[in-house]
Structures are given as structure tokens and as C-alpha cells.
C-alpha positions in Angstrom: 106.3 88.0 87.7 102.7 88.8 89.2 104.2 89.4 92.3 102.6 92.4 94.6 105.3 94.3 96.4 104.3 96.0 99.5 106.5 99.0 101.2 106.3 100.6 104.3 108.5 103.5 104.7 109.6 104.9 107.7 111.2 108.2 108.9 115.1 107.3 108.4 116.2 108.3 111.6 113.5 106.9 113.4 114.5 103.8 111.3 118.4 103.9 111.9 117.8 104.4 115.4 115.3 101.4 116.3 118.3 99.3 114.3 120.4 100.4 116.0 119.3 99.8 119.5 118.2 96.1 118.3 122.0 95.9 117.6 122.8 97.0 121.1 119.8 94.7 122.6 121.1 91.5 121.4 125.2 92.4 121.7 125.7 93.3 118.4 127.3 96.8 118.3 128.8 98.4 121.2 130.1 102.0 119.6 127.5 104.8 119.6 124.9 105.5 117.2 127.3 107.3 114.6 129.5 105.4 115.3 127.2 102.6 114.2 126.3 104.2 111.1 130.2 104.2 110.1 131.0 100.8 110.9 128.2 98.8 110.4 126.5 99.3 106.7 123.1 97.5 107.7 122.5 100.0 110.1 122.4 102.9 107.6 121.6 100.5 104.4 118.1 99.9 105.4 116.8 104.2 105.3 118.7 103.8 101.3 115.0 104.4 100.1 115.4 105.0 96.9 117.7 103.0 95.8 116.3 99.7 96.9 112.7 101.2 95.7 114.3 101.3 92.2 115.2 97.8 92.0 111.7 96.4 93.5 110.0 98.8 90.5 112.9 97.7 88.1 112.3 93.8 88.8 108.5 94.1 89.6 107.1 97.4 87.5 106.0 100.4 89.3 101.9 98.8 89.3 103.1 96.2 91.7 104.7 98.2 93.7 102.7 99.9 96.7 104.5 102.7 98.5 102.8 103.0 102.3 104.2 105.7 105.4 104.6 103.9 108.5 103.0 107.6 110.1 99.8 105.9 108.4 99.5 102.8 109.9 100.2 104.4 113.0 97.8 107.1 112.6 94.8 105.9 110.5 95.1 101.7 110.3 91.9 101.2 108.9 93.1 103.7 105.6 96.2 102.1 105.5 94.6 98.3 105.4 91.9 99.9 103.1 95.4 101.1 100.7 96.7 97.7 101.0 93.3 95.7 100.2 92.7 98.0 97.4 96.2 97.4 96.1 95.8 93.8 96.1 92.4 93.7 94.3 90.9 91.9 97.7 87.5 93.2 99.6 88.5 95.8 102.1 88.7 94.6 105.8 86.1 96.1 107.8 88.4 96.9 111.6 86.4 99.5 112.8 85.2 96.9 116.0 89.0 96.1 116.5 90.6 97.2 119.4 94.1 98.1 119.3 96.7 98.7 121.8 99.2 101.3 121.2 102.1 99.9 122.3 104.8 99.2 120.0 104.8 95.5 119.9 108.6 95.1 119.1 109.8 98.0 120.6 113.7 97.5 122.3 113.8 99.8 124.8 117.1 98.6 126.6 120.6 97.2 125.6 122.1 94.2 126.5 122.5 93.8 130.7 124.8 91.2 130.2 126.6 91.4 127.0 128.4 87.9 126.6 125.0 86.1 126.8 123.2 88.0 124.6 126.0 87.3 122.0 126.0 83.8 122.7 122.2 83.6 122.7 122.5 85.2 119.6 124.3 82.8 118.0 122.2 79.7 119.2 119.5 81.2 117.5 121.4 82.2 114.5 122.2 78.5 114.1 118.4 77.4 115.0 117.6 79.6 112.1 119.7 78.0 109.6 118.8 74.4 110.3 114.5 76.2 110.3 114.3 74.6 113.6 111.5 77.1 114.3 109.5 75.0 116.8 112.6 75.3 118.9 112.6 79.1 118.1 108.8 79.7 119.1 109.6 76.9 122.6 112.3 79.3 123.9 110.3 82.6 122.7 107.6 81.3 125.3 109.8 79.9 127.9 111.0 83.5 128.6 114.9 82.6 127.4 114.6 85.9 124.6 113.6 88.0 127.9 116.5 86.4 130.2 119.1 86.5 127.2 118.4 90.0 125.5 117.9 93.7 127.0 118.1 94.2 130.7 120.3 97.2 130.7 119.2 101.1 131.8 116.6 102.2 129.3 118.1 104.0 126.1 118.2 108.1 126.4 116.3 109.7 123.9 118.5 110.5 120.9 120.6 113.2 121.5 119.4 116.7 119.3 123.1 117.2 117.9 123.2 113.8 117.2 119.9 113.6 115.3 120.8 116.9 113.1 123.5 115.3 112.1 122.0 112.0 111.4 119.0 113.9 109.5 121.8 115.5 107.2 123.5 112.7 106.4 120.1 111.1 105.4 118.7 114.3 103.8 120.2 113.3 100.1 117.9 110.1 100.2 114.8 112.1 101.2 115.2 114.6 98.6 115.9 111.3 95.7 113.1 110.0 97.0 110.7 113.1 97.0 111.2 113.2 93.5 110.8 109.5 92.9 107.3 109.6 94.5 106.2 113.2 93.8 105.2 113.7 97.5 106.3 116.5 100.5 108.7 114.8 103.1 109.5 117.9 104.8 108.9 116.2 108.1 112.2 113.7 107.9 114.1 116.4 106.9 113.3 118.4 109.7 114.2 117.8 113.1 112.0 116.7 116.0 110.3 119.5 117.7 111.2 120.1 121.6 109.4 117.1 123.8 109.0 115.0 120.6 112.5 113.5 120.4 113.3 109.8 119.1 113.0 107.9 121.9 112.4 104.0 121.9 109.4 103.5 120.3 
């Protein structure tokens, strides 16, 4: 019941589309991005903001929940960690000394190359998972079998600007729920990316 519940939000495109190329890394959607959206209701589930926010505050009360931007933590990480620490009663984390690289750590950048073993990589580790044969997991994450199985392919195009309109309008209804819901300005999801700022794979 004293659970603290931590969420980051990210632009809903931006969101949809990383899913979506994860799908297409590991073999698991080969129809195009809308196409995606349509068929597969986990791609488009996970930018339903405000409904899943409304069950977390529901379950959890709105004081345990903590609303973050993933812009933020991209942008200003020590203000974001300072939000966090402050949320959680703890001493704020001092990471000005840090050094931090910029690159997206799980950033897919290319499909499948060969999409039979990615599927049936896929579901050797889907099976590892539910026998919590982790060890085994973390071995063949080191041995260089994720980088041999997954990706490969020609890098993804950036996401076409017809496509994203689209995508943006379709999304728009759970920006403006959840402007309300948070009483805060989220003109930028709703507009689209500005020439040489298109989604790409990062």
C-alpha cells in the first residue's frame, strides 16, 4: 500500500515507433509501422497514457505517484534524479562528477537480417525467461549470441512525415486526456517534428 510509483513518459510516437522497430529487430512484426499499430495492440497500448496513469493513481493514490518526461532525463539528469530522490524522501544524489555518454544504450537501430533466427532465438529466450534461468540469459548476452541472433538488417529510415502526422493524430486524443489530467502544455507531441528533426532510431 506504501508503494512509490515512478513514471516516465515519453513522446507517443517516439514511443510507438522504438516498439515497433524492437518488434521488427527480434522477428516479431513484419507489416509496416501502421500497419503495426492495427494489428498488434502492444504496439499502440503502451502511448495509452492516461488510461494506465488512472489505474496506478486509482490503486496507489495520486501522492505515490510521480509523473517524470523522458525529454528530462535526457536533457537535465541531475533535475530529473533530484525529482525522483525528492519523491522518495531519500538524500539527493550528487552526479555532477559523472560522466555520461549520449548514446542511447538500448537503441534498435536495424531489423532482423535473418528473420527465422531471430524468431527462434526469440523463443529460446522466451522459454529461458519462464523457467528465471537468468544466469543463462546474462551467459549468451556476453557471448555475443543477442548480436548474432537479433538486428543485422539495413538501418531503419527515419519515420516517414505522412506517416508521423498520421500517427500523431491518432495519438492526439490521449495527449489532450492527459493534458488535462496533469495540468501541463504538451504542445510538442502534438506537433510534428520540425524539418532535420525526424524520428529516427534513437
Amino acid at each position: 500500500p506504501g508503494c512509490k510509483i515512478i513514471c516516465t513518459l515519453r513522446d507517443p510516437v517516439q514511443r510507438a515507433w522504438s516498439h515497433y522497430r524492437m518488434l521488427r529487430n527480434i522477428a516479431a512484426a513484419k507489416v509496416s509501422f501502421e500497419e503495426a499499430l492495427s494489428a498488434n495492440p502492444f504496439v499502440a497500448e503502451g502511448s495509452r497514457y492516461p488510461y494506465h496513469l488512472a489505474q496506478w493513481i486509482q490503486h496507489f493514490g495520486r501522492e505515490n505517484v510521480l509523473i517524470t518526461f523522458y525529454d528530462r532525463l535526457r536533457d537535465d539528469p541531475a533535475g530529473y534524479l533530484d525529482e525522483i530522490c525528492d519523491f522518495l524522501g531519500i538524500e539527493r544524489i550528487n552526479i555532477s562528477k559523472m560522466s555520461f555518454t549520449a548514446k542511447a544504450i538500448n537503441s534498435v537501430d536495424r531489423p532482423a537480417r535473418n528473420r527465422r533466427r531471430a524468431r527462434r532465438a526469440n523463443k529460446l529466450l522466451n522459454r529461458l525467461r519462464l523457467r528465471r534461468a537468468y544466469r543463462m540469459i546474462d551467459f549468451l548476452e556476453r557471448s555475443g549470441f543477442m548480436r548474432f541472433a537479433f538486428g543485422g538488417g539495413p538501418p531503419f529510415e527515419p519515420l516517414d512525415r505522412c506517416v508521423e502526422a498520421r500517427v500523431r493524430e491518432l495519438f492526439r486524443p490521449e495527449v489532450v486526456a492527459l493534458e488535462d489530467m496533469i495540468e501541463r502544455d504538451l504542445s510538442g507531441w502534438k506537433a510534428q517534428a520540425r524539418a532535420g528533426r525526424r524520428l529516427t532510431s534513437s
